[in-house]
DRENNUTI-868118 format. One record per residue (C-alpha): x, y, z; residue number from 1. Coordinates in nm, 3 decimals. Layout:
<sites>
@c1: X | c2: Y | c3: Z | tordren: NUM
...
</sites>
This chain:
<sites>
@c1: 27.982 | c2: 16.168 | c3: 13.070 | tordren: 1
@c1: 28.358 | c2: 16.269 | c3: 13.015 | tordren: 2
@c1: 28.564 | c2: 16.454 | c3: 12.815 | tordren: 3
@c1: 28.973 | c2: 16.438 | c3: 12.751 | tordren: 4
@c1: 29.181 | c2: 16.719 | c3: 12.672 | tordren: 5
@c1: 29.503 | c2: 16.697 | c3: 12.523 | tordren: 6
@c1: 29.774 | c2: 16.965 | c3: 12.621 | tordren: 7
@c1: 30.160 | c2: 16.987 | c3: 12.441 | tordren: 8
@c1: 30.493 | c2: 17.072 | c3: 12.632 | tordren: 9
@c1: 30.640 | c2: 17.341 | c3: 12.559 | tordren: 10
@c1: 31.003 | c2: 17.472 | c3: 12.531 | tordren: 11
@c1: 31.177 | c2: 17.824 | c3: 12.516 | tordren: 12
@c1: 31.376 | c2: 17.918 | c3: 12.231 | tordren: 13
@c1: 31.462 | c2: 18.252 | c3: 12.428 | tordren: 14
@c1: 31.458 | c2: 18.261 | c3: 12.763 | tordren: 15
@c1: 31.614 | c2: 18.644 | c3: 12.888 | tordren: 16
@c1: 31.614 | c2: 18.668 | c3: 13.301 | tordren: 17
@c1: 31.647 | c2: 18.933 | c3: 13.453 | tordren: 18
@c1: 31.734 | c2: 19.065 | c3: 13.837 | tordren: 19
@c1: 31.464 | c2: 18.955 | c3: 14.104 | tordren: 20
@c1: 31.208 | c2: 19.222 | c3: 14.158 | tordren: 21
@c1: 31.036 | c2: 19.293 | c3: 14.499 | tordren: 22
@c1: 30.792 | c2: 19.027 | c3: 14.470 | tordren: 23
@c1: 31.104 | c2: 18.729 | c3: 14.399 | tordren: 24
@c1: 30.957 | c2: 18.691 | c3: 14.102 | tordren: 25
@c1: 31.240 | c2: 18.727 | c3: 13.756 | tordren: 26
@c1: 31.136 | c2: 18.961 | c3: 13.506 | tordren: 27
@c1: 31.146 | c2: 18.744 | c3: 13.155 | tordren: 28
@c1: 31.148 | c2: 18.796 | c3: 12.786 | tordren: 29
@c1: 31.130 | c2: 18.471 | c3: 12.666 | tordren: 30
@c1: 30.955 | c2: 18.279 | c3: 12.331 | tordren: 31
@c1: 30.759 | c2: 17.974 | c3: 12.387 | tordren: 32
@c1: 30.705 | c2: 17.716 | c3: 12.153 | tordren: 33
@c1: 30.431 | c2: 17.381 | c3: 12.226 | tordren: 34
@c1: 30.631 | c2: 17.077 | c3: 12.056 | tordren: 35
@c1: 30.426 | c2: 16.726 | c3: 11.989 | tordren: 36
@c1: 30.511 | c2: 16.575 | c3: 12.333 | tordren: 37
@c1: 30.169 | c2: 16.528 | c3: 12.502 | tordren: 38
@c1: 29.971 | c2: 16.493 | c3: 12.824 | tordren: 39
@c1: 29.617 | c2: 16.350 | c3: 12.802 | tordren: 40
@c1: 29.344 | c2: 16.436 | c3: 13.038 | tordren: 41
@c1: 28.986 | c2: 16.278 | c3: 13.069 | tordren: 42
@c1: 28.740 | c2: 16.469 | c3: 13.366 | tordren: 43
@c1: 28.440 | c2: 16.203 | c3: 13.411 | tordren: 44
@c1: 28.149 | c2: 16.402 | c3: 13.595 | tordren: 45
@c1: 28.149 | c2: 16.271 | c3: 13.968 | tordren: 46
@c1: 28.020 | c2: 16.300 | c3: 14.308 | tordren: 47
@c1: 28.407 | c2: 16.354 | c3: 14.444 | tordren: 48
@c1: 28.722 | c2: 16.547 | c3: 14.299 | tordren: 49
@c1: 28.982 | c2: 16.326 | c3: 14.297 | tordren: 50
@c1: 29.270 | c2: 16.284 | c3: 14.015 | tordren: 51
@c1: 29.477 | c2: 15.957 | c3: 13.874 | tordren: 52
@c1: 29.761 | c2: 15.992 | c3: 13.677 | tordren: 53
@c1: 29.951 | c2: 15.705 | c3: 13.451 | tordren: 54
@c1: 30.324 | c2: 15.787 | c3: 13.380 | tordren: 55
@c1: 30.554 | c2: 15.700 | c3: 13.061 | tordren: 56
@c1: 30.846 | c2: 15.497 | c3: 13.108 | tordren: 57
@c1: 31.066 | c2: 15.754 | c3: 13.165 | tordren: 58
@c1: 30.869 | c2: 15.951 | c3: 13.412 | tordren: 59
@c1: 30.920 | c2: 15.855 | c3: 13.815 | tordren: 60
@c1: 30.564 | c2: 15.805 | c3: 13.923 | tordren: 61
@c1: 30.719 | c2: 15.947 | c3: 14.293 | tordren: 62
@c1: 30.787 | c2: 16.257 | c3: 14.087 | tordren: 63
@c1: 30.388 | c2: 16.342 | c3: 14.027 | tordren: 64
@c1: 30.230 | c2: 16.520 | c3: 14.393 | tordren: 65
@c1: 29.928 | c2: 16.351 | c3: 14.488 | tordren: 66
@c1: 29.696 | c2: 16.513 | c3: 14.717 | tordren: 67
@c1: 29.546 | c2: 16.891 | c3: 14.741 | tordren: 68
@c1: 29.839 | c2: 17.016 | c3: 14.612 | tordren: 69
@c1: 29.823 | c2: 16.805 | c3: 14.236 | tordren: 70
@c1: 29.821 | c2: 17.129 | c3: 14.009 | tordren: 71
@c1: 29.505 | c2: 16.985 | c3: 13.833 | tordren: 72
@c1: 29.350 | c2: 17.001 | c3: 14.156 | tordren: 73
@c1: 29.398 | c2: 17.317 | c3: 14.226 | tordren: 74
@c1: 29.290 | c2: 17.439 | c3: 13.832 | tordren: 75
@c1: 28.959 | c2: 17.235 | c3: 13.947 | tordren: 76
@c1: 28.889 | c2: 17.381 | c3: 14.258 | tordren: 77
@c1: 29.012 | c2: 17.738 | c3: 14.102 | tordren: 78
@c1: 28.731 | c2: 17.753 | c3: 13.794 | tordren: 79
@c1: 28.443 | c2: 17.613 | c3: 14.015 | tordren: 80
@c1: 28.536 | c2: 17.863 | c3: 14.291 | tordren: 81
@c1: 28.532 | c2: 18.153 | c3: 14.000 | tordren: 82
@c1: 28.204 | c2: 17.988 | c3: 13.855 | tordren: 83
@c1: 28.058 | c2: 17.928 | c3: 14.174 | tordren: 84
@c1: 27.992 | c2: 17.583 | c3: 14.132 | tordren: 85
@c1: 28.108 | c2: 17.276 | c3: 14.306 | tordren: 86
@c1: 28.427 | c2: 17.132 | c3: 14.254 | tordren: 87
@c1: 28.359 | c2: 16.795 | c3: 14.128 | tordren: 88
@c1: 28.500 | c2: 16.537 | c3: 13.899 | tordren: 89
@c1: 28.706 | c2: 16.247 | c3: 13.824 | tordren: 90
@c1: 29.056 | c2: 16.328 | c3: 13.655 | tordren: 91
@c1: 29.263 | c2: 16.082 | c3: 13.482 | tordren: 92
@c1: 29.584 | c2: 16.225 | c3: 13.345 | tordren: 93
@c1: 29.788 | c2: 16.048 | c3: 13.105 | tordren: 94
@c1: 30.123 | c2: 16.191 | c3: 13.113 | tordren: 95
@c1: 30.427 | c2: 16.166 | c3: 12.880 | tordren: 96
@c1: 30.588 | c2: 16.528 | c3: 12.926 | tordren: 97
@c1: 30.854 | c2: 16.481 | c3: 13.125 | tordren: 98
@c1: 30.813 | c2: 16.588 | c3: 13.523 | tordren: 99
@c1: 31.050 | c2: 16.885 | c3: 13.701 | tordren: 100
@c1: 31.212 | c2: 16.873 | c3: 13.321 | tordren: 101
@c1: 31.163 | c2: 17.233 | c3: 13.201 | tordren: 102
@c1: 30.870 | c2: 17.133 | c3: 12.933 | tordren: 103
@c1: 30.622 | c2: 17.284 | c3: 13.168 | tordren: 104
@c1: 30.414 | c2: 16.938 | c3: 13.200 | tordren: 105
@c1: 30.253 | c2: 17.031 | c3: 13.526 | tordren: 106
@c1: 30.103 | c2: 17.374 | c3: 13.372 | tordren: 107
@c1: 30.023 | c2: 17.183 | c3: 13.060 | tordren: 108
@c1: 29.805 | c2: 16.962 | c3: 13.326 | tordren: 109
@c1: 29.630 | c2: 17.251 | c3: 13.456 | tordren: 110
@c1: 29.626 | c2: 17.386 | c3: 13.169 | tordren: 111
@c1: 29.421 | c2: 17.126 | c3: 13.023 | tordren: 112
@c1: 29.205 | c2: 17.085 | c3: 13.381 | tordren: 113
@c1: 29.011 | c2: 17.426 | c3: 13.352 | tordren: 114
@c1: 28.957 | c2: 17.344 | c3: 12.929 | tordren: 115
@c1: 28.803 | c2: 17.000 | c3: 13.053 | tordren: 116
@c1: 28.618 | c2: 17.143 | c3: 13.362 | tordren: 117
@c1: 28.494 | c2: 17.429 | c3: 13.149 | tordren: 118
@c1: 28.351 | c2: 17.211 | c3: 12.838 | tordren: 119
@c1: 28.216 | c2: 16.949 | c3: 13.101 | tordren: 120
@c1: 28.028 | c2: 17.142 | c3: 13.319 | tordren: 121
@c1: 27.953 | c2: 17.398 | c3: 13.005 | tordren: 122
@c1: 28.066 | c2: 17.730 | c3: 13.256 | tordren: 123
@c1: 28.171 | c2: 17.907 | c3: 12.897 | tordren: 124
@c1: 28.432 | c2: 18.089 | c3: 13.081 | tordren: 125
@c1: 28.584 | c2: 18.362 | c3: 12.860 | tordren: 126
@c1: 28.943 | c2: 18.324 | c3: 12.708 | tordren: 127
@c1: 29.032 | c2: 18.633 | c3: 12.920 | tordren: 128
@c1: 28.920 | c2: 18.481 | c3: 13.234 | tordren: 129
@c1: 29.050 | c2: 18.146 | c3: 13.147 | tordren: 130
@c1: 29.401 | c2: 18.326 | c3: 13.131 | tordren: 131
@c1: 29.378 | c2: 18.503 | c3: 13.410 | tordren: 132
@c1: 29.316 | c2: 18.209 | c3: 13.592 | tordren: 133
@c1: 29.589 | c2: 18.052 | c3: 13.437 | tordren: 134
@c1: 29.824 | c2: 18.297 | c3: 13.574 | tordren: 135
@c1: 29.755 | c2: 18.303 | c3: 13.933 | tordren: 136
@c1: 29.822 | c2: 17.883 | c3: 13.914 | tordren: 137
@c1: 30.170 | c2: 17.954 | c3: 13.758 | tordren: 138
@c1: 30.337 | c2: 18.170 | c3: 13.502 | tordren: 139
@c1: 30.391 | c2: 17.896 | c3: 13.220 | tordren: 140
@c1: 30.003 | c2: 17.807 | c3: 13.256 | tordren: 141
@c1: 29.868 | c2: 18.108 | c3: 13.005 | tordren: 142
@c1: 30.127 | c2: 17.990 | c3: 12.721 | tordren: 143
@c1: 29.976 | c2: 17.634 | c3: 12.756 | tordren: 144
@c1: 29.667 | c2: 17.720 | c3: 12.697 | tordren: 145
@c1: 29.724 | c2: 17.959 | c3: 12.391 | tordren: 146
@c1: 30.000 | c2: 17.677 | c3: 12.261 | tordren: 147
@c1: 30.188 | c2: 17.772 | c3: 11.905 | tordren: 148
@c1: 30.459 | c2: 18.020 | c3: 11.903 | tordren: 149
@c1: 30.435 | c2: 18.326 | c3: 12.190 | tordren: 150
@c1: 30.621 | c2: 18.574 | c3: 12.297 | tordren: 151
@c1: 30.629 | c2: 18.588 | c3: 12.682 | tordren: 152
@c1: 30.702 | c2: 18.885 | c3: 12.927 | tordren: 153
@c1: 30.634 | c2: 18.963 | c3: 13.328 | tordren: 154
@c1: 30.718 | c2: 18.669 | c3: 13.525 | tordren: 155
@c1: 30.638 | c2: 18.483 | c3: 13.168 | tordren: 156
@c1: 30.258 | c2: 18.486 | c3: 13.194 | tordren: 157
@c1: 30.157 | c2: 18.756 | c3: 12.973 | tordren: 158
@c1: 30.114 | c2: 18.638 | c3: 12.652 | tordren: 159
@c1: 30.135 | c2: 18.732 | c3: 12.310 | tordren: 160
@c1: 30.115 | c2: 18.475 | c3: 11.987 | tordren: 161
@c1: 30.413 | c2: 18.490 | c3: 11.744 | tordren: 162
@c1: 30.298 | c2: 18.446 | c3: 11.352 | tordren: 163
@c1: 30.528 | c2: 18.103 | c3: 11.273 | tordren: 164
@c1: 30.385 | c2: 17.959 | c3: 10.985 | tordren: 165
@c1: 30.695 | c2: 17.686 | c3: 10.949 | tordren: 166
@c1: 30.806 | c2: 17.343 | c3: 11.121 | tordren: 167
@c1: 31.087 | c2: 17.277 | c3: 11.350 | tordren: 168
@c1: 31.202 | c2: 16.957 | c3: 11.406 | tordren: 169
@c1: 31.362 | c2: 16.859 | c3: 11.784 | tordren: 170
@c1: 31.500 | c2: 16.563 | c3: 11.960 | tordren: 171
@c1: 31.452 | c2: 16.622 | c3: 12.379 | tordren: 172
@c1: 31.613 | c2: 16.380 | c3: 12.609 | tordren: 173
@c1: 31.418 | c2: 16.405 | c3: 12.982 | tordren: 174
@c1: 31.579 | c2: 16.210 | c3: 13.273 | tordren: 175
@c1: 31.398 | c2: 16.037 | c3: 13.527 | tordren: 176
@c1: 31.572 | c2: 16.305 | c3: 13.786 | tordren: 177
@c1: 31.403 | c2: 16.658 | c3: 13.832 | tordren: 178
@c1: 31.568 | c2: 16.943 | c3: 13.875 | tordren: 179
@c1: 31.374 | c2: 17.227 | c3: 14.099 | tordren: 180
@c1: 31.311 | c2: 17.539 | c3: 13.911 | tordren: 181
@c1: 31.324 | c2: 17.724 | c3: 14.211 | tordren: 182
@c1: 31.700 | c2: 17.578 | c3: 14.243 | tordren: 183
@c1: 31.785 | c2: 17.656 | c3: 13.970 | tordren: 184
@c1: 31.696 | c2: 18.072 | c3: 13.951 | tordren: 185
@c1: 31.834 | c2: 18.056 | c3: 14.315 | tordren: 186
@c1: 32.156 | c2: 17.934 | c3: 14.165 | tordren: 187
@c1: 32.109 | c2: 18.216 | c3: 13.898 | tordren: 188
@c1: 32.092 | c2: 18.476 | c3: 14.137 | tordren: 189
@c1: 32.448 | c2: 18.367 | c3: 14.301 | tordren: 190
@c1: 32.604 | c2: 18.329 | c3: 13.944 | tordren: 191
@c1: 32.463 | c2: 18.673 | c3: 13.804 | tordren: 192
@c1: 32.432 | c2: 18.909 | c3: 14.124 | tordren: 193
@c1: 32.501 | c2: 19.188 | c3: 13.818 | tordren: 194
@c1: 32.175 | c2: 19.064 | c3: 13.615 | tordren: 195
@c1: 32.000 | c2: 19.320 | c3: 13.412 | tordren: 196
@c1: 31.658 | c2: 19.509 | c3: 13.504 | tordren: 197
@c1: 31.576 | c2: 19.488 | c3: 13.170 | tordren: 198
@c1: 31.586 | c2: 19.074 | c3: 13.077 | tordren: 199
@c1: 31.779 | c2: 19.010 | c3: 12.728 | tordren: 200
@c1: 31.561 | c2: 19.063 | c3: 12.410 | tordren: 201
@c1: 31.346 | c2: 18.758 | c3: 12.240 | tordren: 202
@c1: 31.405 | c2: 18.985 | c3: 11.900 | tordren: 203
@c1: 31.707 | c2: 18.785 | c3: 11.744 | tordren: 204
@c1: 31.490 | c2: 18.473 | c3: 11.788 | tordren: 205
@c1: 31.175 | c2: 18.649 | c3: 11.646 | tordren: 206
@c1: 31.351 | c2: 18.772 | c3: 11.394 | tordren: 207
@c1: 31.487 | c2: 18.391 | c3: 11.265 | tordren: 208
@c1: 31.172 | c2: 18.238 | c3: 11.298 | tordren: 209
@c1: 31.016 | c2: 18.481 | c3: 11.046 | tordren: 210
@c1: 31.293 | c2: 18.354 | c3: 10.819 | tordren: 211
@c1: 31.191 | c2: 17.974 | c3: 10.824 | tordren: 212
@c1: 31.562 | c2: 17.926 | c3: 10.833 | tordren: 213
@c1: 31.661 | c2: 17.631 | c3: 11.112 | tordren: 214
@c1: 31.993 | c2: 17.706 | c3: 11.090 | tordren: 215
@c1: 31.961 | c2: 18.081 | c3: 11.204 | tordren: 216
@c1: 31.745 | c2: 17.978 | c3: 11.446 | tordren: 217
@c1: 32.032 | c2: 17.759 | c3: 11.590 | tordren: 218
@c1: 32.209 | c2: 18.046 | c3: 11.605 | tordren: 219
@c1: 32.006 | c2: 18.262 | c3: 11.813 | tordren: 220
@c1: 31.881 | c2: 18.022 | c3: 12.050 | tordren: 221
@c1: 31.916 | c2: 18.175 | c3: 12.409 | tordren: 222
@c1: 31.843 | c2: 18.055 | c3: 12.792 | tordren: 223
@c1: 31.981 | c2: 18.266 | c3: 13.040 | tordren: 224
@c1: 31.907 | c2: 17.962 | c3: 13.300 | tordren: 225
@c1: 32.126 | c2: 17.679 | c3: 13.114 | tordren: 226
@c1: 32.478 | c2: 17.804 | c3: 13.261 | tordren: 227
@c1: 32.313 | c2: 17.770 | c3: 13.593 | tordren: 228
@c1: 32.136 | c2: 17.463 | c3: 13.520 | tordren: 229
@c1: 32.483 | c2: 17.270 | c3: 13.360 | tordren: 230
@c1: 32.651 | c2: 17.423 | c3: 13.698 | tordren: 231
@c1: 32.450 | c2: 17.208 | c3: 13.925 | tordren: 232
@c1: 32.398 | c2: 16.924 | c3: 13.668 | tordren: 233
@c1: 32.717 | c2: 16.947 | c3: 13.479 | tordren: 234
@c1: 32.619 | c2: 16.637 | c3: 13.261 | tordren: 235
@c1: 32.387 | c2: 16.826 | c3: 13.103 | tordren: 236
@c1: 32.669 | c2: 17.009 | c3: 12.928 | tordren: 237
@c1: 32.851 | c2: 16.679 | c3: 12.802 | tordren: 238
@c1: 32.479 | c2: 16.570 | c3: 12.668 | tordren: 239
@c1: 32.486 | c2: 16.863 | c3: 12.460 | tordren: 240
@c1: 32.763 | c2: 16.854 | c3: 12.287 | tordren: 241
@c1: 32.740 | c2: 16.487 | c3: 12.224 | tordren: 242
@c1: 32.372 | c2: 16.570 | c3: 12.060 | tordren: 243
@c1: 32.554 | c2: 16.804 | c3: 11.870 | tordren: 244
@c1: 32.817 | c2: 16.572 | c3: 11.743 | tordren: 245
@c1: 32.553 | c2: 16.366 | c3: 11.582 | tordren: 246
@c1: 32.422 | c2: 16.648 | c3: 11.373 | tordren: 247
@c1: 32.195 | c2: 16.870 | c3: 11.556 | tordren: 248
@c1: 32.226 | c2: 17.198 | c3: 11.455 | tordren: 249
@c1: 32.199 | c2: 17.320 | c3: 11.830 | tordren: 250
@c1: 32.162 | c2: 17.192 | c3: 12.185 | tordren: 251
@c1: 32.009 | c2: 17.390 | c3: 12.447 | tordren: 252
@c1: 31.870 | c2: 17.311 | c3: 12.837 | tordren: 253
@c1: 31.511 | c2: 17.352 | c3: 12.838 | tordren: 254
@c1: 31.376 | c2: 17.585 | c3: 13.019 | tordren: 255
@c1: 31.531 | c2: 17.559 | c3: 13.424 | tordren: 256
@c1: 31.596 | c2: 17.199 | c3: 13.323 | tordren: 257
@c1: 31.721 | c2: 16.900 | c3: 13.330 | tordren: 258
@c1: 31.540 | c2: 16.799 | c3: 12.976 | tordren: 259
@c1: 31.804 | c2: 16.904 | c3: 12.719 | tordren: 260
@c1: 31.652 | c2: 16.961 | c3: 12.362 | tordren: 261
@c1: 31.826 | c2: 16.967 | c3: 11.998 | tordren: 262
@c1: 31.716 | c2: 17.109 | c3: 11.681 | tordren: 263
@c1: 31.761 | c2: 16.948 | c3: 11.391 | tordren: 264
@c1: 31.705 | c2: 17.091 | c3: 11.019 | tordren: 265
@c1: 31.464 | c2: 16.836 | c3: 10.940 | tordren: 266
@c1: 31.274 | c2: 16.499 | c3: 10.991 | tordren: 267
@c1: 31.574 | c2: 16.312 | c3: 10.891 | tordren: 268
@c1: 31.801 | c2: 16.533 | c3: 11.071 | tordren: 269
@c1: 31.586 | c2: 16.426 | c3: 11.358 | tordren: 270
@c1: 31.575 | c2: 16.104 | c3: 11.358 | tordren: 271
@c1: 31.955 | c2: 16.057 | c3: 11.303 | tordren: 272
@c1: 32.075 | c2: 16.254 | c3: 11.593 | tordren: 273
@c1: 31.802 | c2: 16.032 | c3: 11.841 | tordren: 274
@c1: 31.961 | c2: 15.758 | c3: 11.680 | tordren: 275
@c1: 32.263 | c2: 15.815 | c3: 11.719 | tordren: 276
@c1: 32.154 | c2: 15.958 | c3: 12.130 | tordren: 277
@c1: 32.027 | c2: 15.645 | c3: 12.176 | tordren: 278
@c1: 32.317 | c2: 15.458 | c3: 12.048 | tordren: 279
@c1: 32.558 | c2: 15.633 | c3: 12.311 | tordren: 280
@c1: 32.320 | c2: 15.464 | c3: 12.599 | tordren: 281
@c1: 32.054 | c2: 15.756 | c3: 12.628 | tordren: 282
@c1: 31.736 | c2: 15.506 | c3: 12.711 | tordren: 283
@c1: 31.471 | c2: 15.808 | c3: 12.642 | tordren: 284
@c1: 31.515 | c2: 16.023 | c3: 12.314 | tordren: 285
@c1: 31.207 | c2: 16.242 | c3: 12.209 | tordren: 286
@c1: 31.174 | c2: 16.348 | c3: 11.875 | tordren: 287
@c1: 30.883 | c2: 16.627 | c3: 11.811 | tordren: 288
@c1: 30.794 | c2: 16.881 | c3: 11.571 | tordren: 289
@c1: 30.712 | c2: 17.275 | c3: 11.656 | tordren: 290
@c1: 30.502 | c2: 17.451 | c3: 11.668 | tordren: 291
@c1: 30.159 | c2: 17.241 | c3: 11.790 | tordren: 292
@c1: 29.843 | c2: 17.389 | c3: 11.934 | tordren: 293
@c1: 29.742 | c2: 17.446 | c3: 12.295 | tordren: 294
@c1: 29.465 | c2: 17.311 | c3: 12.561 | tordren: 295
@c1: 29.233 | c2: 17.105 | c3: 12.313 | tordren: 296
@c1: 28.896 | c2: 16.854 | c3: 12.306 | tordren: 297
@c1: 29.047 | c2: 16.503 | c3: 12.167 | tordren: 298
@c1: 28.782 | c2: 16.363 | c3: 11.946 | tordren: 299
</sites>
């Protein structure tokens, strides 16, 4: 018997950091949306736990941690030990979201490990517990399983949908080189020693996505992380203004980084600006559409 689960990256229109609290965590304000680049995951009931994972092209399999510490793992051995039932299965993972890239594809993995080990083994875990589990594996882990358009705040983990009832169309180009998320707030913290308690407001961006309007949403795109991010990787800058040469409305660093993600103001607009990505020697150009749903059974 198995089951697969499918489970979207996601990217941050807003991301608003604020100063380190006690804990080292950041205090965030930041808006999530899952975009149509996918991880697949099938659990097979077995005697072992144990996890394989087949890469995309553009992913370095070297990039992927094997072992104990594989995040679906741990989102195994996390919902039997709340259940109180063995931690068991086989897990093949399927993955196309690009690794250490800012798209969250490790959380979408777990993410899509405790939907899988909770239909499988029929635990009916409520959505309230699933989250909380979610959020002691890693902050971006709650938004992956709600997917759509959310609001986050915290360290990012509390969760709160956003009503966007219209389609965005982006290009993301990953690169086979990571960049460390803890790095990269580190390098925010030296950059910003004066950060703000209080983390920059997601309303501007809420505000344009009621509006259906892709061009003021190019406008208020935020990430408090990209100067950081361009500082250590300072191609990243020259890839964004060379997708925005080709017609995206926007370029922005995904999350901590290194994917870099356009939007466009439509399908067309889309597909011209990969084009023409591709055409300047970028091997691996994405296009998506936003917003797409979370953690789901694949028929």
């Amino acid at each position: 018997m198995s089951i697969t689960v499918r489970a979207a990256a996601k990217i941050n229109l807003h991301l608003g950091v604020g100063r380190a609290r006690k804990d080292g965590f950041h205090p965030l304000d930041t808006v999530y949306q899952a975009i149509g680049i996918h991880d697949d995951l099938t659990l097979t009931a077995a005697d072992d736990l144990g996890v394989t994972t087949h890469v995309a092209a553009h992913i370095d399999p070297a990039a992927v941690p094997d072992g104990p510490d594989n995040i679906v793992l741990r989102a195994a051995r996390l919902l039997a030990g709340h259940a109180g039932v063995p931690a068991t299965g086989a897990f093949e993972v399927r993955k196309d979201i690009p690794v250490a890239g800012g798209m969250a594809g490790g959380s979408a993995d777990a993410a899509a490990a405790l939907v899988a080990y909770d239909r499988l083994r029929d635990l009916r875990t409520s959505d309230d517990d699933l989250l909380a589990l979610a959020a002691e594996l890693g902050s971006d882990i709650p938004f992956s399983l709600v997917g759509g358009t959310a609001r986050g705040t915290g360290r990012g983990e509390q969760v709160t949908p956003v009503e966007d009832l219209h389609s965005w169309w982006w290009v993301a180009v990953p690169t086979t080189e990571g960049l460390s998320t803890p790095a990269v707030y580190a390098h925010f913290d030296r950059l910003r020693p004066d950060a703000p308690v209080v983390p920059a407001s997601a309303e501007p961006v809420l505000a344009a996505l009621a509006t259906g309007e892709p061009l003021r949403l190019a406008r208020a795109l935020h990430n408090d992380l990209q100067e950081p991010a361009i500082d250590l990787r300072p191609e990243l800058g020259d890839l964004i203004a060379l997708g925005e040469a080709e017609g995206a409305l926007r370029g922005m660093v995904s999350g901590s980084g290194p994917t870099v993600v356009f939007l466009c103001d439509s399908a067309d607009g889309a597909r011209a600006t990969a084009a023409g990505l591709s055409g300047a020697g970028h091997e691996v150009v994405l296009t998506a559409t936003g917003p797409v749903a979370g953690a789901h059974l694949v028929e």
